[in-house]
C-alpha positions in Angstrom: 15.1 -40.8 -8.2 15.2 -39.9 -4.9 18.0 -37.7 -3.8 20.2 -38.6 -0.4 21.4 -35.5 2.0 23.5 -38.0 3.4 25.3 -41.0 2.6 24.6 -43.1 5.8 23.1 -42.6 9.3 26.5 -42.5 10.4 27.4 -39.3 13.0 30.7 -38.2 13.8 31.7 -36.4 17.5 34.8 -33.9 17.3 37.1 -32.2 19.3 36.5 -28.7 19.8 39.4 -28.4 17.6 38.6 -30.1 15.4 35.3 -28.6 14.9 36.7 -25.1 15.2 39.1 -25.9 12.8 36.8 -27.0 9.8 34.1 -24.7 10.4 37.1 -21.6 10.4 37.4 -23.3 6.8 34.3 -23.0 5.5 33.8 -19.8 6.5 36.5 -18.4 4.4 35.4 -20.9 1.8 32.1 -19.0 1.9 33.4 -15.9 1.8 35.4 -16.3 -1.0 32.5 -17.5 -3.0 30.8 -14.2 -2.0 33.2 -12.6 -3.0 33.9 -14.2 -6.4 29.4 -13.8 -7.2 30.5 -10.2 -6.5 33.4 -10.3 -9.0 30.4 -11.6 -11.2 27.7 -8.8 -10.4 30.2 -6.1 -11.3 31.3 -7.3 -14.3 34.9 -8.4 -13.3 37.7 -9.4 -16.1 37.6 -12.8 -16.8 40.9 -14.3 -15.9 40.7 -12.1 -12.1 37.3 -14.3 -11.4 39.4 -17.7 -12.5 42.3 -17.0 -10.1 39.9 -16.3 -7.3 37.8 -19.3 -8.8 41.0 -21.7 -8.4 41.7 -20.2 -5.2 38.4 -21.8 -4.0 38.9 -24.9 -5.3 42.4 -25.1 -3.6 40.4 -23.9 -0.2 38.2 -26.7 -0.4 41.1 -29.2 -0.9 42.7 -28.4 2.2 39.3 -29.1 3.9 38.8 -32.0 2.3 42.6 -33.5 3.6 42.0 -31.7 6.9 38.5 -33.9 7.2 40.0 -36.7 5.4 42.9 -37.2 7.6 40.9 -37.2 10.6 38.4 -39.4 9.4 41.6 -42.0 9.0 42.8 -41.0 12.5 39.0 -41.7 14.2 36.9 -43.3 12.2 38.4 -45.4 10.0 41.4 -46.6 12.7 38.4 -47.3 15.3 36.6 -49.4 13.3 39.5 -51.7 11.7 40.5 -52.2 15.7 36.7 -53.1 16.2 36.8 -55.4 13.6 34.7 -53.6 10.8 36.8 -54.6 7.8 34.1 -52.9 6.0 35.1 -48.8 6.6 38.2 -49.9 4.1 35.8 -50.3 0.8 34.1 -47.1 2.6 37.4 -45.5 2.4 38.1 -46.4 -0.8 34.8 -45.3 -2.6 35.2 -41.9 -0.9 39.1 -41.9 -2.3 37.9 -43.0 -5.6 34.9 -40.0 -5.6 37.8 -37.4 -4.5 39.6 -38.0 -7.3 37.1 -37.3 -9.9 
């Protein structure tokens, strides 16, 4: 099977902001993963590599609402104005993927 990079062809413009904003994200994102394979390398307790660990996951779940919300906003608001009833079963699937 044949693995996608991307889910559609679809591109997305942002604000500076915007764009400032996420990548800001997932640069402490990334650092905090360094940081936690450090933990690893030097043999760190347990439960100290878990807190970081969860610290992560909360990190990436403020991107994901900061990306989701403006997808709503944009993407999703433009395309029910242009008629494309179709970005609501989009929405959905993603939602429904999310919450896994």
């Amino acid at each position: 099977m044949e693995e996608k990079t991307c889910c559609c062809k679809k591109t997305k413009e942002r604000t500076p902001e915007e764009y400032k904003s996420l990548i800001h994200r997932l640069n402490r994102i990334e650092g905090q993963i360094r940081g936690i394979r450090g933990m690893v390398e030097k043999n760190a307790y347990c439960t100290d590599i878990l807190m970081q660990s969860a610290a992560v996951t909360a990190a990436v779940n403020a991107f994901n609402k900061e990306l989701l919300s403006n997808h709503i906003r944009t993407c999703v608001a433009q395309d029910i104005r242009d008629g494309k009833d179709e970005v609501i079963d989009e929405l959905v699937t993603t939602l429904q993927k999310l919450m896994k």
